[in-house]
NUVEX-923997 format. One record per residue (C-alpha): residue number from 1; residue in one letter; y negated, x, z. Coordinates in steps of 0.05 Angstrom, whole numbers. Last residue first. Layout:
{k->NUM	r->A	y->Y	x->X	z->Z}
...
This chain:
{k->273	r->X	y->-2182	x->923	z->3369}
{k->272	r->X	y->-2179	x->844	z->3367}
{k->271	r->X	y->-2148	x->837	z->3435}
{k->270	r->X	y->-2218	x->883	z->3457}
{k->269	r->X	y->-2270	x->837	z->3430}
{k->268	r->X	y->-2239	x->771	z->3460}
{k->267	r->X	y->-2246	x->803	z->3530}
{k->266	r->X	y->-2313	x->833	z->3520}
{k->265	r->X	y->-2329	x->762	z->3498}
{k->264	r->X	y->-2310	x->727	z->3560}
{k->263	r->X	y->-2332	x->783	z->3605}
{k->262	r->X	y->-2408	x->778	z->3577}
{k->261	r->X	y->-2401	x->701	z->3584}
{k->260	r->X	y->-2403	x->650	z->3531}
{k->259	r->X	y->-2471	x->613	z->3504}
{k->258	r->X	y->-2450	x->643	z->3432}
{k->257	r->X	y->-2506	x->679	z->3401}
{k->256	r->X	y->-2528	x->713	z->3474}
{k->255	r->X	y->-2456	x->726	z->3494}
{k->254	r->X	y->-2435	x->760	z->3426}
{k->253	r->X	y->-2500	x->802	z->3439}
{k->252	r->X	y->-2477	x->823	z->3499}
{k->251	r->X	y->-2409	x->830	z->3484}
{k->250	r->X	y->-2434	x->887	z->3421}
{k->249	r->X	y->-2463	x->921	z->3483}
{k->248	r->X	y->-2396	x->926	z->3519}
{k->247	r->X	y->-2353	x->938	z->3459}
{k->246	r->X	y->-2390	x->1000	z->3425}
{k->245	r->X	y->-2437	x->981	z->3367}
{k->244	r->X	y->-2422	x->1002	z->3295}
{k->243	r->X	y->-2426	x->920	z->3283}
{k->242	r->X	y->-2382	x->881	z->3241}
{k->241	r->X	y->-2372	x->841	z->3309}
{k->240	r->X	y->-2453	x->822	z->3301}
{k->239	r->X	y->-2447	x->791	z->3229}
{k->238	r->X	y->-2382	x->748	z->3249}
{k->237	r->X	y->-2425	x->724	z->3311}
{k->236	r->X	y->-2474	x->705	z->3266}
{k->235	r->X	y->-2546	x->731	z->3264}
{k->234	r->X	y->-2609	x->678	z->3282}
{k->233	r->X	y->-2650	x->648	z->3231}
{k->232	r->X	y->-2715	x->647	z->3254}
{k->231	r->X	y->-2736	x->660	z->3180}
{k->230	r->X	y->-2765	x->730	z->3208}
{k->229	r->X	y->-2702	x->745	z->3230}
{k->228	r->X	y->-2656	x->730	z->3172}
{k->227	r->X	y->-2714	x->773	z->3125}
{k->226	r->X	y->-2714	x->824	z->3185}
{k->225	r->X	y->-2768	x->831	z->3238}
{k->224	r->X	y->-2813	x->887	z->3209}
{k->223	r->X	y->-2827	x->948	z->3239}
{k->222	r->X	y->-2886	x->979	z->3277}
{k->221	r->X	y->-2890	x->1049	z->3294}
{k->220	r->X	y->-2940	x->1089	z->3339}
{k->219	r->X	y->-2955	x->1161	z->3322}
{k->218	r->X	y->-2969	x->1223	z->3372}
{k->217	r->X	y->-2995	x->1283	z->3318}
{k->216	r->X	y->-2971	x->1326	z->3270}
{k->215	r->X	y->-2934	x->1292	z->3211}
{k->214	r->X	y->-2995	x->1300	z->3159}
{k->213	r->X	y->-2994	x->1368	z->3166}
{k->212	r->X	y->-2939	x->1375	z->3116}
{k->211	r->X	y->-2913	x->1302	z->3094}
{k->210	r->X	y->-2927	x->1225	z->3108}
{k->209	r->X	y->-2935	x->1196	z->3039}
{k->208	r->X	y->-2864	x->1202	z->3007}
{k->207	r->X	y->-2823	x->1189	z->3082}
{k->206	r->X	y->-2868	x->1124	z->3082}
{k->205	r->X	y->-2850	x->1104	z->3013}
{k->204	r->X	y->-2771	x->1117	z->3036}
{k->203	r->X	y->-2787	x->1074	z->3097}
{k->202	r->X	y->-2821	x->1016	z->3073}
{k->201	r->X	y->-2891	x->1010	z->3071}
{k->200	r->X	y->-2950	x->1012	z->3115}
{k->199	r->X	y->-2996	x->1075	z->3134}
{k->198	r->X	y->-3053	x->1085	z->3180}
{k->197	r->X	y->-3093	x->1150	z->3199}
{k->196	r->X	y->-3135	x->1171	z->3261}
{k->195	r->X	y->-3145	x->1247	z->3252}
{k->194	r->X	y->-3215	x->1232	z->3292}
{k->193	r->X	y->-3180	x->1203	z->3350}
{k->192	r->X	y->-3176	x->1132	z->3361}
{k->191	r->X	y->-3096	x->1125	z->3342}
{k->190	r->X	y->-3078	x->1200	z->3326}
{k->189	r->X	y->-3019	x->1168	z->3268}
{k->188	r->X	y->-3006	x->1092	z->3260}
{k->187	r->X	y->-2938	x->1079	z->3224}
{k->186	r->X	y->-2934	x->1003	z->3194}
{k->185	r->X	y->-2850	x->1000	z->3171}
{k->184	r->X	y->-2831	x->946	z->3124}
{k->183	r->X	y->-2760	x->938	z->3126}
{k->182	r->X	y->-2710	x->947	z->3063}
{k->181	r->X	y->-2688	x->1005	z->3079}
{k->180	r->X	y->-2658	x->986	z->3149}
{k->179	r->X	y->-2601	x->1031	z->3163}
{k->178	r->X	y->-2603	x->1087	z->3121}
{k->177	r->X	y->-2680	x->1090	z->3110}
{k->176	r->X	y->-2696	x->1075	z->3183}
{k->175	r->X	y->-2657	x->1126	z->3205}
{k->174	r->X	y->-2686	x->1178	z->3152}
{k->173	r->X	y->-2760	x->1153	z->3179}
{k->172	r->X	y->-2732	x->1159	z->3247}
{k->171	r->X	y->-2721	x->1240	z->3238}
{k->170	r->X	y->-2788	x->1244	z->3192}
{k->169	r->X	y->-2820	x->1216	z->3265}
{k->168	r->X	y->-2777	x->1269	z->3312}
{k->167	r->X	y->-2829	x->1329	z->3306}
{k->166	r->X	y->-2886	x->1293	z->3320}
{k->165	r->X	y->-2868	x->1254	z->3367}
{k->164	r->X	y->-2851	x->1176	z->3367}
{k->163	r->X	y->-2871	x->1109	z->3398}
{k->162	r->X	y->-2839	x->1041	z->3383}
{k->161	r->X	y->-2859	x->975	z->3366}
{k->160	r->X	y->-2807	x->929	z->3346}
{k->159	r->X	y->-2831	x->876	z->3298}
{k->158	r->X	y->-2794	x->797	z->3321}
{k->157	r->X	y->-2722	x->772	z->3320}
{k->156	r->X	y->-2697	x->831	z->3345}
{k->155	r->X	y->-2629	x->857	z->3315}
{k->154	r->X	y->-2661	x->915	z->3294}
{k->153	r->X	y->-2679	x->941	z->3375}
{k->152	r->X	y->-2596	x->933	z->3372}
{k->151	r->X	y->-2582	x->988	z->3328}
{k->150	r->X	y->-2646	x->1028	z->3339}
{k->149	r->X	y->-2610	x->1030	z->3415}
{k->148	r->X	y->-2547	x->1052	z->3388}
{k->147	r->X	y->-2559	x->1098	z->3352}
{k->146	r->X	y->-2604	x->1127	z->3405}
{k->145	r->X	y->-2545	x->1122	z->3451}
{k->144	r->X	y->-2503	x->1163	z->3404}
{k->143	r->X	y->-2530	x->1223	z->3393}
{k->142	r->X	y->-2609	x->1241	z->3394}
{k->141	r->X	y->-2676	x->1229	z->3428}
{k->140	r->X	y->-2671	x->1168	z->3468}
{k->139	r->X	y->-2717	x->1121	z->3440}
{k->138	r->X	y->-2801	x->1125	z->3464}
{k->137	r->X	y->-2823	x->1057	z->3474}
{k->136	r->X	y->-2792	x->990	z->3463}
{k->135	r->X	y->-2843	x->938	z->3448}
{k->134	r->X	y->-2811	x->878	z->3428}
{k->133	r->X	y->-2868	x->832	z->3385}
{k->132	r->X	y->-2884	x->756	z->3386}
{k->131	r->X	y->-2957	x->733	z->3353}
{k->130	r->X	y->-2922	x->749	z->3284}
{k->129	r->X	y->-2976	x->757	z->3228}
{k->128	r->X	y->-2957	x->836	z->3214}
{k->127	r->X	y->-3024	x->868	z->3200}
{k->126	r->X	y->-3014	x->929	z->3229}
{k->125	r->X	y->-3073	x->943	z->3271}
{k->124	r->X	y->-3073	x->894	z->3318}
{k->123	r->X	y->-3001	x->916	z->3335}
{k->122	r->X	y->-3020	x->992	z->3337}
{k->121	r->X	y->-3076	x->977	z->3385}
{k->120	r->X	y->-3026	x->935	z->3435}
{k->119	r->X	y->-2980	x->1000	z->3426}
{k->118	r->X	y->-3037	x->1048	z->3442}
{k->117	r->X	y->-3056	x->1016	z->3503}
{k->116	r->X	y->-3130	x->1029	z->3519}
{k->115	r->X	y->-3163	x->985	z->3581}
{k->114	r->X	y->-3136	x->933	z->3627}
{k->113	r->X	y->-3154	x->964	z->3715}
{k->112	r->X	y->-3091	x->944	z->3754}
{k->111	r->X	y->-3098	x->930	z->3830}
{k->110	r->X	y->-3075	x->955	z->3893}
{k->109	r->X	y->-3059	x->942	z->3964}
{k->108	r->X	y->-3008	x->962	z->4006}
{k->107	r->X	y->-2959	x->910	z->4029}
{k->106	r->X	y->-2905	x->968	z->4037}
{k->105	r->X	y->-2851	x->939	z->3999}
{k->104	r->X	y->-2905	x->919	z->3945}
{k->103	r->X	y->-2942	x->982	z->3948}
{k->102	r->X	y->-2875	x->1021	z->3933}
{k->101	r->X	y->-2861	x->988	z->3871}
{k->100	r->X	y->-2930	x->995	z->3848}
{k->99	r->X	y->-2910	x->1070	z->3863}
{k->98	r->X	y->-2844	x->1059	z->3823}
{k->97	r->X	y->-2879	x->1036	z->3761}
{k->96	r->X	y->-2932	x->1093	z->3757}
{k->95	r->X	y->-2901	x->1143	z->3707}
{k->94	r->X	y->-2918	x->1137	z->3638}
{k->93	r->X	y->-2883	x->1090	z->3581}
{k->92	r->X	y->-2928	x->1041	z->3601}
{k->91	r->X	y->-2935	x->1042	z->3685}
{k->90	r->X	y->-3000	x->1066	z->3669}
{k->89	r->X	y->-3045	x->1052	z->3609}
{k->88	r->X	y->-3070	x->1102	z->3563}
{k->87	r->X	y->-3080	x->1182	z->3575}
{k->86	r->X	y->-3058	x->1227	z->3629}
{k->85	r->X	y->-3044	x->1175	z->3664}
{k->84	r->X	y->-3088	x->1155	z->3729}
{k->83	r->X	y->-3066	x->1135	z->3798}
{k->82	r->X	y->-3136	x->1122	z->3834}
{k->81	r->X	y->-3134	x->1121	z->3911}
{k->80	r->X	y->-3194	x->1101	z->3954}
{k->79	r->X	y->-3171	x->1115	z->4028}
{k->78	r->X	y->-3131	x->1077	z->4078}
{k->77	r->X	y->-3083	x->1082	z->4018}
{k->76	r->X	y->-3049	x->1148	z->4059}
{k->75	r->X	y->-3046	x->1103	z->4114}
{k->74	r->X	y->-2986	x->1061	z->4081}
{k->73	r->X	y->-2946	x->1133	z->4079}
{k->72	r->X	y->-2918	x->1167	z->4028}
{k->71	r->X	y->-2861	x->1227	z->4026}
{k->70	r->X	y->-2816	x->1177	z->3995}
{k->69	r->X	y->-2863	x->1166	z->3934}
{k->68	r->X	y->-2869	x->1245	z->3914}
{k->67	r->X	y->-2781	x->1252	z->3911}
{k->66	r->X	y->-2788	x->1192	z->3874}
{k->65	r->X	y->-2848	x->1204	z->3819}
{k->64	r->X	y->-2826	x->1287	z->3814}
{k->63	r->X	y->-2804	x->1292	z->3744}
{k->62	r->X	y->-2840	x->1238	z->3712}
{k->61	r->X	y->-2904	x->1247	z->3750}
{k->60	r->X	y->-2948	x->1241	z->3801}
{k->59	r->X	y->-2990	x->1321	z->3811}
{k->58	r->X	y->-3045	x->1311	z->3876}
{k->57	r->X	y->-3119	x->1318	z->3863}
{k->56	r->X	y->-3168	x->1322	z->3927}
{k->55	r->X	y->-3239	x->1352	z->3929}
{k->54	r->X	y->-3259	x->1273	z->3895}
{k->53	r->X	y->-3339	x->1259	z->3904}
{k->52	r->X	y->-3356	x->1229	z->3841}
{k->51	r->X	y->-3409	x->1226	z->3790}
{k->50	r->X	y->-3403	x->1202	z->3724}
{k->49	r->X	y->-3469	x->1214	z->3682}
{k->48	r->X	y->-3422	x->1185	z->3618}
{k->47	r->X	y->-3426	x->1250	z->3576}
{k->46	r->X	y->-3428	x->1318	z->3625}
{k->45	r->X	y->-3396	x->1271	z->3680}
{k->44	r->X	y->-3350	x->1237	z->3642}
{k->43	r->X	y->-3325	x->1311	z->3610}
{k->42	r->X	y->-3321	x->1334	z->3669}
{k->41	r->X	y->-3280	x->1277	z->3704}
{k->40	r->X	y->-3227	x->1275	z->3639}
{k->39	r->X	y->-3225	x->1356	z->3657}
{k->38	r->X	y->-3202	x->1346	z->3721}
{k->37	r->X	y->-3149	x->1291	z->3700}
{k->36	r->X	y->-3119	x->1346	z->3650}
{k->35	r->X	y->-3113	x->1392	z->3702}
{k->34	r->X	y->-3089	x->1360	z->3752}
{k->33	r->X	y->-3026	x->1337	z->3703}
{k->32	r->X	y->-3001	x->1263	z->3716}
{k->31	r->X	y->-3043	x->1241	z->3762}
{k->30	r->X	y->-3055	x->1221	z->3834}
{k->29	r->X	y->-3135	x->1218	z->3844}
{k->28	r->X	y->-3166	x->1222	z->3919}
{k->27	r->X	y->-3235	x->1200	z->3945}
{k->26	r->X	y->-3254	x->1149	z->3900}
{k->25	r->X	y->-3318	x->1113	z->3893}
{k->24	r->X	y->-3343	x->1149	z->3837}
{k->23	r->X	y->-3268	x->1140	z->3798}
{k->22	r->X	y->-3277	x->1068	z->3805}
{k->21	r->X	y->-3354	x->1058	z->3777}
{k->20	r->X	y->-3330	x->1098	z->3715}
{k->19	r->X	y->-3271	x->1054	z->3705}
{k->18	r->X	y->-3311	x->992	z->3715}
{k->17	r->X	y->-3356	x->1020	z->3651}
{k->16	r->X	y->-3295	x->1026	z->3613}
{k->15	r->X	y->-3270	x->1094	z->3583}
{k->14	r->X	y->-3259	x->1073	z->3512}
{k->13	r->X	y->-3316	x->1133	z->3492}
{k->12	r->X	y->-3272	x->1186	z->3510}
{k->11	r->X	y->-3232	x->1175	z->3445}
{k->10	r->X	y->-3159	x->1193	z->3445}
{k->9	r->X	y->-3116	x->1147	z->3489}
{k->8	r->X	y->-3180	x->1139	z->3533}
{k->7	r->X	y->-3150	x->1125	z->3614}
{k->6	r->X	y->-3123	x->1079	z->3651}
{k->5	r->X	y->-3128	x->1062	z->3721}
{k->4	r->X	y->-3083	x->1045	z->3774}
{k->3	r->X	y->-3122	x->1024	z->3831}
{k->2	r->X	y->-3087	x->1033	z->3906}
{k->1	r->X	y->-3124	x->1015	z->3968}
């Protein structure tokens, strides 16, 4: 059997009691990094009294999900499996997704321990009284298609939640600023750690606060639905072919306000250019 089971996002004391009661009754962890789910184990041990009998660890991630899923076999889950991130939730922005995919084709199997989720955290957190939110992730890192997606993610009619590095947040902030200054942006920085720190404003007061040292760190951002959004009101087809999008997504969108097809509006789109 397969368990997929997450791990602290920061501090070691979110590990669940069921968690600790899994990982001494398995005999083989998939992970992320070996090394990172080895020291998890010490450190339970030395703090939690884990103990556990695992000798072996095998690497599941990004890079190497696929190519590691089609060398599987339904007897390798004869045994107790764990597939562990190296911190938070599975499947989540981490890998996992296609070996759940795999269980399902192969009728192995497995459950889902709940436990830390930094986005879920980040939404409690921020104060925003919508009981809707898109959660999007990590955006592509540069050029076009990230334009793109921050585009559309502000089209939502509830907060978008996304995650960002270190070294790409004062990046967003600028995005934000240019495109959506008017927005109230909640950033949550080391979320459970001990450098845990909150902020909430828009994104020009946000760039003002968040400086030096203070950007270091994995951060979670929430941002507001937009006055028309939040008011349920929904954007006009007029407001969506003003767009900087390219045809085929700005179609989309056309579809969804209209009740036309994708190929209808695509159509219509391109006579106009």
């Amino acid at each position: 059997m397969l368990t997929l089971l997450p791990t602290p996002i920061g501090n070691i004391e979110d590990i669940s009691l069921r968690a600790i009661r899994v990982l001494g009754a398995a005999d083989v962890i998939l992970c992320e990094d070996t090394r990172v789910a080895k020291k998890l184990l010490r450190l339970l041990s030395e703090r939690h009294g884990l103990v556990h009998h695992v000798t072996e660890f095998y690497s599941l991630h990004s890079h190497n999900e696929s190519e590691f899923i089609l060398n599987l076999t339904p007897d390798f889950f004869d045994r107790n499996v764990v597939y562990m991130s190296d911190a938070g939730m599975p499947c989540i922005s981490d890998p996992g997704a296609l070996l759940v995919e795999w269980c399902q084709l192969h009728e192995v199997a497995y459950t889902v321990l709940p436990g830390p989720s930094a986005f879920a955290t980040a939404y409690a957190a921020s104060g925003f009284l919508q009981s809707h939110f898109t959660f999007y992730g990590f955006l592509p890192h540069k050029g076009r298609e990230r334009e793109s997606a921050l585009e559309q993610l502000l089209l939502e009619r509830w907060p978008v939640i996304l995650y960002e590095a270190p070294h790409r947040l004062e990046k967003l902030l600028n995005e934000l600023q240019k495109i959506a200054a008017e927005r109230t942006v909640f950033a949550a920085k080391e979320i459970t750690k001990r450098h845990e720190r909150f902020f909430k404003g828009t994104p020009e007061e946000l760039k003002a606060q968040i400086i030096g040292p203070l950007l270091k760190g994995e951060w979670v951002l929430v941002i507001s639905a937009g006055e028309r959004m939040g008011e349920s009101s929904p954007i006009t087809q007029k407001e969506i072919e003003t767009l900087d999008l390219p045809p085929r997504q700005k179609a989309k969108l056309l579809a969804k306000a209209s009740g036309r097809s994708v190929k209808e509006c695509y159509e219509d789109l391109v006579k106009k250019e």
